[in-house]
C-alpha positions in Angstrom: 2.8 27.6 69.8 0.8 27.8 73.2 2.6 30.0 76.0 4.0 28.9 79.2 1.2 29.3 82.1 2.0 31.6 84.7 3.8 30.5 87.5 2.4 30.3 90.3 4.0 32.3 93.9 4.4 30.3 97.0 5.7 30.7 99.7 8.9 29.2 100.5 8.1 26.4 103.0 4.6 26.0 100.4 7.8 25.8 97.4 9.6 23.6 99.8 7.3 20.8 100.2 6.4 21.0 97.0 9.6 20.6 95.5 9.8 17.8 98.2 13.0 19.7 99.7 14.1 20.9 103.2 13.7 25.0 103.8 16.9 25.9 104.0 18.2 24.1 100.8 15.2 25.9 99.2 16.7 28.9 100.5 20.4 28.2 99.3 19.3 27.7 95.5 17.0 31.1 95.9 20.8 32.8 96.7 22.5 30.8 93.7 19.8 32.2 91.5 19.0 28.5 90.7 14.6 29.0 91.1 13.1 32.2 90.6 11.8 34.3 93.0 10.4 37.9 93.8 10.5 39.7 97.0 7.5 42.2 98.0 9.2 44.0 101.6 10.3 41.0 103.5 8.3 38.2 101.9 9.8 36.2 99.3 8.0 34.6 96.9 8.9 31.5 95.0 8.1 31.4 91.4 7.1 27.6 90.2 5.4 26.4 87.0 1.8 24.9 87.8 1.7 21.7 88.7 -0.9 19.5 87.2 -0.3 16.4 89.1 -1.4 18.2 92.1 0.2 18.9 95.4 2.7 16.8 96.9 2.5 14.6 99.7 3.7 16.1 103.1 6.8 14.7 104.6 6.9 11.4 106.4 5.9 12.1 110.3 9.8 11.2 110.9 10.7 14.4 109.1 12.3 12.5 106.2 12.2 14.7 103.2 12.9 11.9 100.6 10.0 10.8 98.4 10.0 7.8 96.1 11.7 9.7 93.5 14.8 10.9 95.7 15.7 7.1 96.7 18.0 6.4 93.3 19.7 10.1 94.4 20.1 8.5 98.4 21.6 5.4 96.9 23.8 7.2 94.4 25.1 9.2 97.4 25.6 6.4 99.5 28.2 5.2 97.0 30.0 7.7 96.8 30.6 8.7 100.3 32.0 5.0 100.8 33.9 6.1 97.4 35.5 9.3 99.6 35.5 6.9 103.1 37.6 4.3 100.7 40.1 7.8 99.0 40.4 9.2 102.6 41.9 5.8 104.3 44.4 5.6 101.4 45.4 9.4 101.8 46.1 8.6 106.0 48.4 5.5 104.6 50.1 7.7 102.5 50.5 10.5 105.2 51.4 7.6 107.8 54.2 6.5 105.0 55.4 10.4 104.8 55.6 10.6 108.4 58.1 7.7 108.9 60.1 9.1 105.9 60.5 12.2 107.8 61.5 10.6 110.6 64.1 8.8 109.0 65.2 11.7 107.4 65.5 13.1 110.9 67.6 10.7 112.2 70.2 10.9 109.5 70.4 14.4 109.7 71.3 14.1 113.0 73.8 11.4 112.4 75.3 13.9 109.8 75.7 17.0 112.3 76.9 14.9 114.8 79.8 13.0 113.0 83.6 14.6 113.3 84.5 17.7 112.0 86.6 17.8 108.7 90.1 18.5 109.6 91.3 22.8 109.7 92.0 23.6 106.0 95.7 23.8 105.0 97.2 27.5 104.0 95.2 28.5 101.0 96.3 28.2 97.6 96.6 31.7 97.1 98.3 32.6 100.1 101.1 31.2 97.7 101.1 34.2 95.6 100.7 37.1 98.5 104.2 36.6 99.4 
């Protein structure tokens, strides 16, 4: 069975355009622990498998990060935040609902404290037996 090549140590923004990524989420999966790296004083260095197709392509002069192969993930994305856009306008008609419940609720506990008072109590029953 052949062994794994070495990988090969890059820098992070050298890792970051080649994983076709922005810097900083580079730099949040190197704190998960999700890509390997080593650091030698205050440089770090990311540890990546070889890549025989070569370098990638350097981001678009816009600054957008997302290559042919991150498209499906943009769409996928788009979905569902009008997935969470459609949940989050059902959750504010629900709390609008609560709102005017609680109101309601309100009002007749205000209509409650506000009607007569019971009439005084009579003697009480045991006051029978004290005598």
């Amino acid at each position: 069975m052949p062994e794994p090549p070495d990988p090969v140590r890059l820098r992070v923004e050298e890792a970051a355009r080649r994983l076709g990524i922005s810097e900083s989420a580079l730099r949040k999966r190197l704190q998960r622990g999700q890509i390997p790296s080593v650091r030698e004083g205050r440089t770090v260095w990311v540890l990546l498998p070889p890549d025989p197709s070569g370098p990638r392509p350097d981001p678009s002069p816009d600054g957008d990060m997302a290559g042919p192969a991150i498209r499906p993930d943009v769409q996928t994305l788009e979905r569902l935040v009008a997935t969470q856009a459609d949940a989050l306008a059902d959750l504010r008609h629900q709390l609008a609902v609560r709102e005017r419940e609680v109101e309601q609720l309100h009002v007749l506990l205000s209509q409650a404290l506000n009607r007569p008072a019971l009439p005084p109590p009579r003697r009480p029953w045991w006051r029978f037996w004290a005598r």
